[in-house]
C-alpha positions in Angstrom: -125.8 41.6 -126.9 -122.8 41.1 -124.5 -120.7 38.8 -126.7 -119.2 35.9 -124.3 -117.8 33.3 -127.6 -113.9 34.3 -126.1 -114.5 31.8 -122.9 -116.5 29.6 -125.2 -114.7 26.6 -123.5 -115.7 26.8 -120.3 -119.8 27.7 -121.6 -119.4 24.2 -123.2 -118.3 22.3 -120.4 -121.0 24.0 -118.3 -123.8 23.2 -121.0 -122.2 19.3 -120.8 -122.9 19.5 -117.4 -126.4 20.8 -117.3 -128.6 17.5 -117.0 -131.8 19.7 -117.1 -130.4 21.3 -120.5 -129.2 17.8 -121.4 -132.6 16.3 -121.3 -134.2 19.1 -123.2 -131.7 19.6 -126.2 -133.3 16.3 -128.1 -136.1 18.3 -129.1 -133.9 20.1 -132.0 -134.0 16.3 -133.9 -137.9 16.6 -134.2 -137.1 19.6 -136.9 -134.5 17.7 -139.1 -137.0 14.3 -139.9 -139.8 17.0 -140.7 -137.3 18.9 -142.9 -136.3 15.5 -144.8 -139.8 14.8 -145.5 -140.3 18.1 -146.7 -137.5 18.3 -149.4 -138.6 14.1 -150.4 -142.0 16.0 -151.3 -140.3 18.3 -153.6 -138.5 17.1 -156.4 -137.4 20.8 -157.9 -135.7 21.1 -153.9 -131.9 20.7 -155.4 -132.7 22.6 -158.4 -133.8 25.6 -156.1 -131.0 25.5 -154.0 -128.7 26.5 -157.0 -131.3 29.1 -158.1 -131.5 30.6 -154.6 -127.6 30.2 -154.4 -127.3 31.8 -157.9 -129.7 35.0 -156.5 -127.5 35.9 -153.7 -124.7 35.8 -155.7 -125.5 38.2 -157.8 -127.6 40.2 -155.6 -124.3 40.6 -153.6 -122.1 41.6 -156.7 -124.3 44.6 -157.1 -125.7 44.9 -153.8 -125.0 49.2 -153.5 -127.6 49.1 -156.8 -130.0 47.2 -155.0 -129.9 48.7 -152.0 -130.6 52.6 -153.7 -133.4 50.5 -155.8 -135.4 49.6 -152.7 -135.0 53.0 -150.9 -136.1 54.6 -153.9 -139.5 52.2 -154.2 -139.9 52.5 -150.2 -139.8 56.5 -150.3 -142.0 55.9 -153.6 -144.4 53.8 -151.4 -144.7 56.6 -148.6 -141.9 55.3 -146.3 -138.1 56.4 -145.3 -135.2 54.2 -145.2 -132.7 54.8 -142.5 -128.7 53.9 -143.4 -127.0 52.5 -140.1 -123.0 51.7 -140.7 -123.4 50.4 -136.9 -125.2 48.7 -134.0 -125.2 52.5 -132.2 -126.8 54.1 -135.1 -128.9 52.0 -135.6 -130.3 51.7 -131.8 -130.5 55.6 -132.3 -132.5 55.7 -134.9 -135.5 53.7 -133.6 -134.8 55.7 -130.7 -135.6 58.7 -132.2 -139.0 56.9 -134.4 -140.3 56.1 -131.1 -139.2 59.4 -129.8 -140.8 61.2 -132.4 -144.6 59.8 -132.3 -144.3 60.1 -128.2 -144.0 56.0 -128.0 -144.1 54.5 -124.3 -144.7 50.3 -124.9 -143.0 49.1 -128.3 -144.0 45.6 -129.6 -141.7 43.6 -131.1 -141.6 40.8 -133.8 -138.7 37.5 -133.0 -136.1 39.3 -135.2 -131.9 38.5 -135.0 -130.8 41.4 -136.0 -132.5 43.5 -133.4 -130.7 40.8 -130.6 -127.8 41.2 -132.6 -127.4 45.8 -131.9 -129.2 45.2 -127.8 -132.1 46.8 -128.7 -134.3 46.2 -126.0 -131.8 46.8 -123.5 -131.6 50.3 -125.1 -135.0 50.9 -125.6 -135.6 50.0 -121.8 -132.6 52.3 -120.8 -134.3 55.3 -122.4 -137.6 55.0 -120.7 -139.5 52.6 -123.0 -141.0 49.2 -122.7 -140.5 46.7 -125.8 -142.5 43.3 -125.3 -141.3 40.6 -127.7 -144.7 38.5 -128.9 -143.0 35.7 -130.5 -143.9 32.8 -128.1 -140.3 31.5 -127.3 -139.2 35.0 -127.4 -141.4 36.6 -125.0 -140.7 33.6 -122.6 -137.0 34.4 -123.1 -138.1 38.0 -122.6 -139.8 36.7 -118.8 -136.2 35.3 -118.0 -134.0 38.0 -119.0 -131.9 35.2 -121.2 -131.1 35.3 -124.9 -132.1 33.0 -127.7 -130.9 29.8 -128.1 -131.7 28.6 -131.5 -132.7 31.3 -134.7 -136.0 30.0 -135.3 -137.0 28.5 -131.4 -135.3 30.7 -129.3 -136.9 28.6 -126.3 -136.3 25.3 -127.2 -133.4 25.0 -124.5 -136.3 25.0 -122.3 -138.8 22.5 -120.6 -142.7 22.8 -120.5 -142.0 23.0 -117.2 -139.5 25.7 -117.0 -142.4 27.2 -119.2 -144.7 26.6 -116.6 -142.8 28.2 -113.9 -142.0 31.2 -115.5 -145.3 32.2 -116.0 -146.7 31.3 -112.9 -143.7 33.5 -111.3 -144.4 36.6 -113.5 -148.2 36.2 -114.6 -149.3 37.2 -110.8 -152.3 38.5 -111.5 -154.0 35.0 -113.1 -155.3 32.7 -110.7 -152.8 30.2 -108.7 -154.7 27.2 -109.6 -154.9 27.6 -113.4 -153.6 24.6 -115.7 -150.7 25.4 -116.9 -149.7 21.6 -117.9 -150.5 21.2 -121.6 -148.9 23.5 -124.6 -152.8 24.6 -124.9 -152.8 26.1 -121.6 -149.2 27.8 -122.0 -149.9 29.5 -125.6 -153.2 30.7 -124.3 -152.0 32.4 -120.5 -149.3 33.9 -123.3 -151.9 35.3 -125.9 -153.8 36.5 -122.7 -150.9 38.5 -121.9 -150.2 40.1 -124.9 -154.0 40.7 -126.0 -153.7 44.2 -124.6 -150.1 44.7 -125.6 -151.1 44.7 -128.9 -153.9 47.5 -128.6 -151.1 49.7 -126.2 -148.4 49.8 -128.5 -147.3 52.9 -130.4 -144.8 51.4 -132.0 -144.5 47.8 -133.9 -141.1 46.4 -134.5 -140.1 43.5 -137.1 -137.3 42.3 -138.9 -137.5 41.1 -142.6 -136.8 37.9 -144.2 -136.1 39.5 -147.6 -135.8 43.4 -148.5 -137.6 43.2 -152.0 -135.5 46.3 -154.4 -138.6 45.6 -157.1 -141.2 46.9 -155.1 -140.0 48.4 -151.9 -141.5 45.8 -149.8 -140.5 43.9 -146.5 -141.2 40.0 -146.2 -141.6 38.3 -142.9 -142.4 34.5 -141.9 -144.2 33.4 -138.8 -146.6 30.8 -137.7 -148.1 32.3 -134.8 -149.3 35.4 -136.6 -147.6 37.8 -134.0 -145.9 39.5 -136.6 -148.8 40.7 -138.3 -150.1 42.2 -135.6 -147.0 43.8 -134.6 -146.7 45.6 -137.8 -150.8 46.2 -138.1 -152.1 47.5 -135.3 -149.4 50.3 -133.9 -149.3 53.9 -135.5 -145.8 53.0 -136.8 -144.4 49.9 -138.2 -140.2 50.1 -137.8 -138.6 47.3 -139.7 -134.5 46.5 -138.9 -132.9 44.6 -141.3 -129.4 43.9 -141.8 -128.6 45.0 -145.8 -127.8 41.7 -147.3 -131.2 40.9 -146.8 -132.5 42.4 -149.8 -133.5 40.2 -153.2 -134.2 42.1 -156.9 -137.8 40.8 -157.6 -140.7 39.5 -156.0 -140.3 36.4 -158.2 -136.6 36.0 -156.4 -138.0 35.9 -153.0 -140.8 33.4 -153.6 -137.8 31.7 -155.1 -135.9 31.1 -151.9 -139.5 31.2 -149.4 -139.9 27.3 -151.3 -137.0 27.2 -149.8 -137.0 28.8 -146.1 -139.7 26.8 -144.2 -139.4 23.4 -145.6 -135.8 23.8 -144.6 -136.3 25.8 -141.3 -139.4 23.5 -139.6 -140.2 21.1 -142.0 -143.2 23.4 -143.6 -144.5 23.6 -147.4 -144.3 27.5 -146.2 -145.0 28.7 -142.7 -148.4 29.7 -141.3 -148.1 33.6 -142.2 -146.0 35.1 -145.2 -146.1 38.5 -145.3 -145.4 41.3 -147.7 -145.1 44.7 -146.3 -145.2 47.8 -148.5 -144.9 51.3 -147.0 -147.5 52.8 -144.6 -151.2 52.7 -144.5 -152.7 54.5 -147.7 -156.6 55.6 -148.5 -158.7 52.9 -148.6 -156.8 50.9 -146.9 -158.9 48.8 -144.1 -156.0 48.8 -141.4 -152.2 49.4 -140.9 -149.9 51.9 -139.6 -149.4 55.7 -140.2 -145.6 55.5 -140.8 -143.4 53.3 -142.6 -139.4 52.8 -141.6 -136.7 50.8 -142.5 -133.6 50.8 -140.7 -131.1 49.6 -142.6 -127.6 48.1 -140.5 -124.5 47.5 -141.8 -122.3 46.8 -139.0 -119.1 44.6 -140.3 -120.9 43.3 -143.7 -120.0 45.5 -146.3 -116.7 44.8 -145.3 -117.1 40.8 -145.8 -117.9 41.9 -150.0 -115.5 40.7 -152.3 -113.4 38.5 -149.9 -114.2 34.7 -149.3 -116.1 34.8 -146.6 -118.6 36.8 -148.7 -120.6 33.4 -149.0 -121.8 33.6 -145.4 -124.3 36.6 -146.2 -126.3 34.1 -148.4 -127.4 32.9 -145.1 -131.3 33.2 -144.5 -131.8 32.2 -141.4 -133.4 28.5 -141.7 -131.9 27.2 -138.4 -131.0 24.0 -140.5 -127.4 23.9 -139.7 -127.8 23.8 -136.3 -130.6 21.5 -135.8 -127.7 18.8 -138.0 -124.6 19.6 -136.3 -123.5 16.8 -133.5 -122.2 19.7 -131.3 -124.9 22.2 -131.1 -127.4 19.1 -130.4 -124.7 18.3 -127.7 -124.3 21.9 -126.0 -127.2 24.3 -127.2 -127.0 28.0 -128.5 -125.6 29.9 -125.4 -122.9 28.4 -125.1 -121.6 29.9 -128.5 -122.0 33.3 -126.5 -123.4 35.5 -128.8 -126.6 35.7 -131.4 -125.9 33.4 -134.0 -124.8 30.0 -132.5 -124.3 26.7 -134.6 -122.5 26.1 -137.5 -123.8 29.9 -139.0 -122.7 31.4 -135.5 -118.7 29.5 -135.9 -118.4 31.4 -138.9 -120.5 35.1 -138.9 -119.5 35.3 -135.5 -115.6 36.0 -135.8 -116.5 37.4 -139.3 -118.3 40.5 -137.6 -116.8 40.6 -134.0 -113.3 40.1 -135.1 -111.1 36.3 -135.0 -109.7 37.3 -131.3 -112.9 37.1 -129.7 -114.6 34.1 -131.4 -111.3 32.0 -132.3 -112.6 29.1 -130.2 -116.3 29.0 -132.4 -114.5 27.8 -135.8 -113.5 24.7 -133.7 -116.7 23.8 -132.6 -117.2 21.5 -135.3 -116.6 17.9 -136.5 -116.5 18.4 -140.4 -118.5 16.1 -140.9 -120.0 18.5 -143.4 -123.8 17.8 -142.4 -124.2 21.7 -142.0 -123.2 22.2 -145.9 -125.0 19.5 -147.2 -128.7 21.2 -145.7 -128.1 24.4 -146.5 -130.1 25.8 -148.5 -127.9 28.3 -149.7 -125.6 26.1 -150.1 -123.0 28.2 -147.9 -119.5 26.4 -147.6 -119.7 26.5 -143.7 -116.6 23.7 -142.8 -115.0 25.9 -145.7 -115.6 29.2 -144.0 -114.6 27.4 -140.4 -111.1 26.4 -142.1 -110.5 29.8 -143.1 -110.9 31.1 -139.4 -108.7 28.2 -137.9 -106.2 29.6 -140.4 -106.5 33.1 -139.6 -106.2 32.2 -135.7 -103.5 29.8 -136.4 -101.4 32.7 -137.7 -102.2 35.3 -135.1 -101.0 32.8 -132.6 -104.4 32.7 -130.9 -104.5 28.8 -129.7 -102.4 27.6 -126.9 -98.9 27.2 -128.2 -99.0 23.3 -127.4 -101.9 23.5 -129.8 -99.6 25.4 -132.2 -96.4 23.2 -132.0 -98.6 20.3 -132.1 -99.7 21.4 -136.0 -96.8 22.0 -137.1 -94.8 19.0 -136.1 -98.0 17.2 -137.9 -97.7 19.7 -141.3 -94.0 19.0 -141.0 -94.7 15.3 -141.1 -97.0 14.9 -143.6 -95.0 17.1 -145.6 -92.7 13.9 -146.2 -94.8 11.0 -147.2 -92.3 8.3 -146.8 -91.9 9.1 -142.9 -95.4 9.9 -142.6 -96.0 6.6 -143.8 -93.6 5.2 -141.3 -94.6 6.8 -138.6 -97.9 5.9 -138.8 -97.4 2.3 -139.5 -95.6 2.4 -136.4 -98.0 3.9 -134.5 -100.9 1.7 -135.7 -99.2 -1.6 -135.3 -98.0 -0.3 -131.7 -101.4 0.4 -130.5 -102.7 -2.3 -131.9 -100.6 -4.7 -130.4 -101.4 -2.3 -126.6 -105.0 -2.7 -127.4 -105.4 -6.2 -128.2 -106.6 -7.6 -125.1 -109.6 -5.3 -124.8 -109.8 -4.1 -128.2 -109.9 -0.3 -127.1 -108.6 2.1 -124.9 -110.5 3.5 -121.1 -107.9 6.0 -120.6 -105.2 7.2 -123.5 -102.3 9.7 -123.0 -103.3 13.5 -124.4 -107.0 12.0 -125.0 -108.4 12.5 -122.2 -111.1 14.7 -124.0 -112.0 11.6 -126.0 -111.8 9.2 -123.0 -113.5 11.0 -120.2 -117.0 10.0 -122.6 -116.3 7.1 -124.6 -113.4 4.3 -125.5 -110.9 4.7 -128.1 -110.5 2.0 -129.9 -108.0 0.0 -130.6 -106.2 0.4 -134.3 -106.9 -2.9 -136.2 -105.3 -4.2 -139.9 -103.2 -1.9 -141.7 -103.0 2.1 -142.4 -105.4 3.7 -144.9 -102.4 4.5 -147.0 -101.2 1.0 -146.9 -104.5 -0.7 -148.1 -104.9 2.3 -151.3 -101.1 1.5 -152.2 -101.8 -2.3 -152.0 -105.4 -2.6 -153.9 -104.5 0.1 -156.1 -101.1 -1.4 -157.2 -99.3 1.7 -156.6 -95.5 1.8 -156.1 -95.8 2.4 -152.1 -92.5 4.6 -152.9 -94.0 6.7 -154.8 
């Protein structure tokens, strides 16, 4: 995917803009009251968090060991496991499983990763015809537009946008079918990809968790798409990015208590399954041929530094359905696959701090994102570092620049900082004391153009600590 998070600027004032997107972006709330409940339901819920937290850590201490475990139980199990240091080798190595078993229509299971290397662009370049079946994905798919969210890639979108895309492509179904009620639109879509299913040679899924214990593949799904995808089609390709993998089965059941209540609200989702190499005798169904494509590209090389934290990450959606900014703007606006708080960090962690400087700043700090992770991932943490790294490669404007370090320089001395903002706060005070705030403020126009500012009252932070603490304000 076409990474666009350099001009992320001017994709959020065109998502502030967008009054159909607007009205549509309040639908990312309904998740985070579900997920509250969930976790009230579950006493243990904190508890896990640590024990999930604890499993990735070590996983990714000793995550070469791991990795060689579960090739060694996949080849064990009848299937091949295919090492990808990039997004190119990867792309050619379903190319050439697909290319192998003559393959024309590939079906595909909602998976990240595969947004994450273009696949279906390739595929489509090199004469085949991938058909996403997750819902939001396949609707998506219709309007040639990426995800917007990691677990509802269509949620930027109406019914009615819905609606219209089907009736636009689906031209074969009659013009005066309902197409008004979520009924009517799931069905037209499982109408559609009925004979998909039966056509495909080849079935392509990601994977929740890569299990090392057994050799075995997990994915999550409530619409039972991904089942089908992997079933029914000679050969079942799973691409998985290598962090994904866990040591035991009991370690991924771990962190699936985990995944849905966190991700929709759900004790667990509709369909968890466990995937272990290809079809063997006796079997009642599932494919001839079992692959793994295995991608690096960029993670290895986050190991041992402090940004290795992000690669706990599983995907829950969670920080984005709680940050005030993605509620505000969306997912495309971050410009590439992962968007939200996850996206501000793994973004300029794999593309590089030149192209996604701006994503880091696309945050409050209010800390929301940390405190529902379930892995618990340090994400305003992670975002500092990057502001830090961009701050010293000069990538901000340089009014930005001199602006933070005239600040650094002045709350390097407390008695002038103390000054100054005394100063500053009676000042405004005494501007703002008529209305009590501010329409229009010099170099806040950012601030103003949506809301007041209002107008400083009483005394400095500072002040009030030194006073009802009984501190020496000289100190």
């Amino acid at each position: 995917m076409q990474s666009t998070a350099n001009v992320f600027p001017s994709n959020a004032r065109r998502a502030l803009a967008d009054e159909r997107l607007q009205s549509v972006l309040g639908m990312v709330d309904g998740f985070n009251g579900k997920r509250a409940r969930a976790v009230d339901r579950l006493p243990e819920f904190e508890m896990l968090r640590d024990q999930a937290r604890d499993i990735k850590n070590h996983t990714l201490q000793h995550l070469d060991h791991y990795l060689e475990r579960f090739e060694t139980r996949v080849t064990e199990a009848g299937g091949q496991v295919h090492w990808c240091r990039t997004a190119e080798e990867a792309r050619q190595a379903v190319l050439g499983i697909c290319r192998a078993v003559g393959a024309t229509t590939v079906t595909k299971g909602k998976s990240m990763v595969t947004e994450e290397i273009a696949l279906n662009r390739f595929l489509e370049q090199n004469g085949l015809v991938p058909v996403e079946t997750d819902l939001g994905e396949y609707i998506i798919q219709l309007r040639q537009e990426a995800p917007s969210h990691i677990i509802a890639p269509a949620v930027h979108l109406s019914a009615r946008d819905v609606e219209q895309t089907f009736r636009s492509h689906h031209g074969d179904l009659p013009d005066d079918r309902p197409l008004t009620e979520a009924r009517d639109l799931v069905n037209e879509a499982r109408t559609m990809l009925r004979q998909r299913f039966l056509e495909a040679d080849v079935g392509i899924t990601g994977a929740n968790f890569l299990i090392a214990e057994t050799g075995s593949t997990v994915i999550v799904t409530n619409e039972g798409n991904g089942d089908l995808t992997q079933v029914l089609p000679r050969v079942h390709v799973v691409v998985a990015s290598l962090e994904k993998v866990v040591p035991t089965l009991e370690d991924a059941t771990t962190i699936l208590r985990l995944l849905a209540r966190s991700a929709t609200g759900q004790e667990f989702s509709t369909y968890t399954t466990f995937s272990t190499g290809p079809r063997r005798a006796g079997d009642a169904d599932g494919p001839e041929a079992f692959h793994v494509v295995l991608l690096d590209n960029g993670r290895s090389a986050l190991l041992g530094t402090e940004l290795q934290e992000v690669l706990r990450c599983i995907r829950c959606g969670a920080c984005m359905n709680h940050c005030p900014i993605y509620s505000n703007l969306g997912g495309h606006a971050y410009g590439w696959v992962y968007p939200g708080p996850i996206g501000a960090v793994l973004t300029p962690a794999l593309l590089g701090v030149a192209e996604a400087h701006h994503l880091p700043n696309a945050s409050t700090f209010c800390g929301r994102c940390e405190s529902v992770c379930p892995m618990r991932i340090p994400l305003p943490r992670l975002m500092r570092h990057f502001r830090e790294r961009a701050f010293r490669e000069r990538l901000p404007p340089a009014q930005a620049r001199w602006a933070l370090r005239a600040w650094a320089w002045v709350t390097r001395r407390p008695r002038l900082y103390r000054l100054a903002t005394g100063v500053a706060i009676g000042a405004l005070g005494w501007l703002g004391r008529r209305r009590g705030r501010f329409r229009r403020f010099p170099m806040a126009g950012g601030w103003t153009a949506y809301r007041d500012l209002p107008a400083p009252q009483g005394e400095t932070f500072m002040a009030r600590w030194h006073r009802e603490r009984g501190h020496d304000r000289r100190a």
